[in-house]
C-alpha positions in Angstrom: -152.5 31.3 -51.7 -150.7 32.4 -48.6 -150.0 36.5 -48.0 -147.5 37.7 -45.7 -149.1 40.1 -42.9 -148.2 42.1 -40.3 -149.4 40.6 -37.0 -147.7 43.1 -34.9 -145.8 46.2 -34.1 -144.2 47.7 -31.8 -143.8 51.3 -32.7 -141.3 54.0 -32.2 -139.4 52.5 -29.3 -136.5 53.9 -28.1 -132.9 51.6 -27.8 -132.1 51.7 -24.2 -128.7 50.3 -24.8 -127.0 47.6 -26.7 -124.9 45.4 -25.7 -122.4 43.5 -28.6 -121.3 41.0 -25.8 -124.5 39.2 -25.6 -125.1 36.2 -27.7 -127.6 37.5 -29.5 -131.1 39.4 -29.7 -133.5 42.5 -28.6 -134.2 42.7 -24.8 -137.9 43.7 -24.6 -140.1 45.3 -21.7 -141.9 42.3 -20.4 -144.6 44.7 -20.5 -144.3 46.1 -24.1 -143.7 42.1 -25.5 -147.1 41.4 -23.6 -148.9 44.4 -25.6 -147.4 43.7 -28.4 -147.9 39.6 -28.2 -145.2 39.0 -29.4 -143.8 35.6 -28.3 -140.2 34.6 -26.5 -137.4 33.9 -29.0 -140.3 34.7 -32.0 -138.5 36.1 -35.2 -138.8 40.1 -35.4 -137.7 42.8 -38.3 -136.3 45.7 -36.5 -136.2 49.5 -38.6 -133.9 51.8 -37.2 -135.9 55.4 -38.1 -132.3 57.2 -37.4 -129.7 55.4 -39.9 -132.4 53.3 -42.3 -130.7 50.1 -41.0 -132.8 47.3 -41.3 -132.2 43.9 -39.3 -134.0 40.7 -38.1 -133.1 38.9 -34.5 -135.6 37.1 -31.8 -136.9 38.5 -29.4 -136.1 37.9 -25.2 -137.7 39.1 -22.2 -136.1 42.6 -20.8 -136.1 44.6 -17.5 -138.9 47.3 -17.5 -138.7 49.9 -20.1 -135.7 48.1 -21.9 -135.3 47.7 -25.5 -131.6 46.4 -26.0 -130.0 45.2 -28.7 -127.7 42.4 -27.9 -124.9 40.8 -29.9 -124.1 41.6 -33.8 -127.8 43.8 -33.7 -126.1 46.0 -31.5 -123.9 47.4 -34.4 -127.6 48.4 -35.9 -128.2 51.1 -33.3 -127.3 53.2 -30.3 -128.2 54.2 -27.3 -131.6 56.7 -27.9 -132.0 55.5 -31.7 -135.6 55.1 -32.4 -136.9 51.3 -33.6 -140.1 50.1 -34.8 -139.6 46.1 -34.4 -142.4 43.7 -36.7 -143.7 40.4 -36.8 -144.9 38.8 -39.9 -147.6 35.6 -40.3 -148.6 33.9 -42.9 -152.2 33.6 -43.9 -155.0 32.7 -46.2 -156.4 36.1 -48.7 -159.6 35.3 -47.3 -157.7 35.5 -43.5 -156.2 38.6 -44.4 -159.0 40.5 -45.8 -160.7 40.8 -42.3 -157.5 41.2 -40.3 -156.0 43.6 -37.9 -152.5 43.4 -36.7 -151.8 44.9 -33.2 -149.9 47.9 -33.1 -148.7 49.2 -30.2 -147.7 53.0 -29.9 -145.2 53.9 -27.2 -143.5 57.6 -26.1 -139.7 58.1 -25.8 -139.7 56.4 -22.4 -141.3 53.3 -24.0 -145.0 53.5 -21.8 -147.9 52.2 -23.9 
């Protein structure tokens, strides 16, 4: 049997702006997706901590210290709103007994 698992988290990031123009997806520190390891245009929950919103987009690389949301997301969140964005894997009971997601904790200026 398969389990669903967090593989990894970026936690407590602040929106930086959002942009409903955009085509589409979250704008992430090239830094912060590094840390994270999370991959380009990979799949990623986003939980808004200041309205309970709850959303999924992909993920694209950002200018330093940027988390933005772009297109429809950015009706999810403002400006200053505080995110935790997660990816999810799939893996084996046996796999997921030993694992350990990376979690990534940044401040209000979005520095590791």
């Amino acid at each position: 049997m398969q389990v669903q698992m967090l593989r990894g988290k970026l936690h407590r990031a602040t929106v930086t702006d959002a942009d409903l123009a955009y085509e589409g997806s979250i704008s992430i520190c090239p830094h912060l997706i590094e840390a994270s390891k999370f991959f380009i245009h990979e799949h990623v929950h986003i939980y808004n901590c200041n309205n309970g919103e709850r959303f999924s987009t992909y993920v694209i690389k950002g200018k330093e210290g940027e988390i933005c949301l772009n297109g429809a997301a950015a009706r999810r969140a403002q400006r200053g709103d505080v995110v935790i964005i997660a990816s999810y894997c799939s893996m084996s009971e046996d796999e997921a007994l030993r694992y350990v997601p990376n979690v990534v904790m940044v401040d209000s200026e979005n520095k590791i």
